[in-house]
C-alpha positions in Angstrom: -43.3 -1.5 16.0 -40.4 0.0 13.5 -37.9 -2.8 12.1 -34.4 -1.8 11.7 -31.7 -3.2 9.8 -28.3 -3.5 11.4 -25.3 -2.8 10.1 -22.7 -5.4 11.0 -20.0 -4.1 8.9 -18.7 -2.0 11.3 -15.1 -1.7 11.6 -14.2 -4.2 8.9 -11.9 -3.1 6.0 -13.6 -2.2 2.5 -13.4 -5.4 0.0 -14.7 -5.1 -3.5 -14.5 -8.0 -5.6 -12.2 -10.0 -3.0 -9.5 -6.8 -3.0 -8.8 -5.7 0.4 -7.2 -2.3 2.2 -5.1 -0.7 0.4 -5.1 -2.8 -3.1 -8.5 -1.5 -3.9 -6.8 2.1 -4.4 -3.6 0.7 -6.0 -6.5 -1.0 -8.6 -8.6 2.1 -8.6 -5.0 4.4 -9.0 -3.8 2.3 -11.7 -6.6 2.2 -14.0 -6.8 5.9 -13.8 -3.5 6.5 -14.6 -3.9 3.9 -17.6 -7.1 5.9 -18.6 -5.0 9.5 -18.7 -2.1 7.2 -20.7 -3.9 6.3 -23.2 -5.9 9.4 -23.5 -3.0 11.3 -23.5 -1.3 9.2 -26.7 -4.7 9.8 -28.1 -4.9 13.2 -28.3 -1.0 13.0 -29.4 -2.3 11.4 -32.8 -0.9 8.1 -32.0 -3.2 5.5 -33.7 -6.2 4.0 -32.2 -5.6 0.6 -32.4 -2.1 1.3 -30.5 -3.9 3.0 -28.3 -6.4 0.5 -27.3 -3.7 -2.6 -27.5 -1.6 -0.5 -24.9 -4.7 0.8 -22.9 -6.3 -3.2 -22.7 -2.4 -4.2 -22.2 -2.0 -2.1 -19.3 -5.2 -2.6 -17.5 -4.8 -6.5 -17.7 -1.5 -6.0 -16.0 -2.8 -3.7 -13.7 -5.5 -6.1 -12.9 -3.7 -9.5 -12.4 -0.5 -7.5 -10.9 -3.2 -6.0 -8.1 -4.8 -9.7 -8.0 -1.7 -11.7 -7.4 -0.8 -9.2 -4.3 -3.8 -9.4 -2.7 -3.0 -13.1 -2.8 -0.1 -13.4 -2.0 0.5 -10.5 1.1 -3.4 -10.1 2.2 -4.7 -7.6 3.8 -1.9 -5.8 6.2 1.1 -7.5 3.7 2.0 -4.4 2.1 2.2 -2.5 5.4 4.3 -4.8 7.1 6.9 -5.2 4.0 6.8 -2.0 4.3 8.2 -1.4 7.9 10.3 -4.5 7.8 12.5 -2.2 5.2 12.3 0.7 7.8 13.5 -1.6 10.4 17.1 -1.7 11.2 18.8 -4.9 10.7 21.5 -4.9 13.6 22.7 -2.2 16.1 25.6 -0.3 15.8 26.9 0.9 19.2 29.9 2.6 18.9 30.5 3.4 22.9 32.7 1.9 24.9 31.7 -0.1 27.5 32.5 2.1 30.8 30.5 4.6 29.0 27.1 2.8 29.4 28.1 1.2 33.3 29.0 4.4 34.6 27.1 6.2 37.8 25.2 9.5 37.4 23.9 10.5 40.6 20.7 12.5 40.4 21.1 16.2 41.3 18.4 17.2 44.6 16.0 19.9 43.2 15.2 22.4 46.4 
């Protein structure tokens, strides 16, 4: 009789290294750009030892700035700052009153 292994990670959210969601790609994203950065100055003629202070520089903040969210909004934090700016605040309603009280009688479609 076959064995088979089963996968229970089904429908959980990727995690490498304890980062969640969507902080995984702002890691991921950010040590790219850093990468281009400092490849860029490089090739610019900028020295190396500048180029590896502000490439080490950046990816350290990159890393404990990715970190430190995680921490402190988890998994769904971003998203829900995120549509608590979208939300309004208050309504504005600008109508007067009558205006929402008053009767429309439907029309009979034949």
């Amino acid at each position: 009789m076959n064995t088979y292994n089963i996968n229970k990670g089904i429908g959980r959210t990727v995690e490498f290294k304890g980062l969640k969601a969507q902080y995984l790609f702002i890691f991921a994203g950010g040590l790219l750009g850093t990468l281009i950065f400092v490849m860029i100055l490089y090739m610019a003629g900028v020295n190396s030892y500048i180029c590896l202070l502000l490439g080490g520089g950046g990816a350290s903040l990159i890393i404990w700035q990715t970190f430190s969210l995680n921490r402190k909004y988890g998994e769904h934090g971003l998203m829900k700052i995120g549509a608590n700016k979208r939300h309004p605040r208050y309504i504005i309603c600008r109508k007067p009153i009558h205006r929402y009280l008053k009767f429309t009688p439907k029309s009979k479609a034949v």
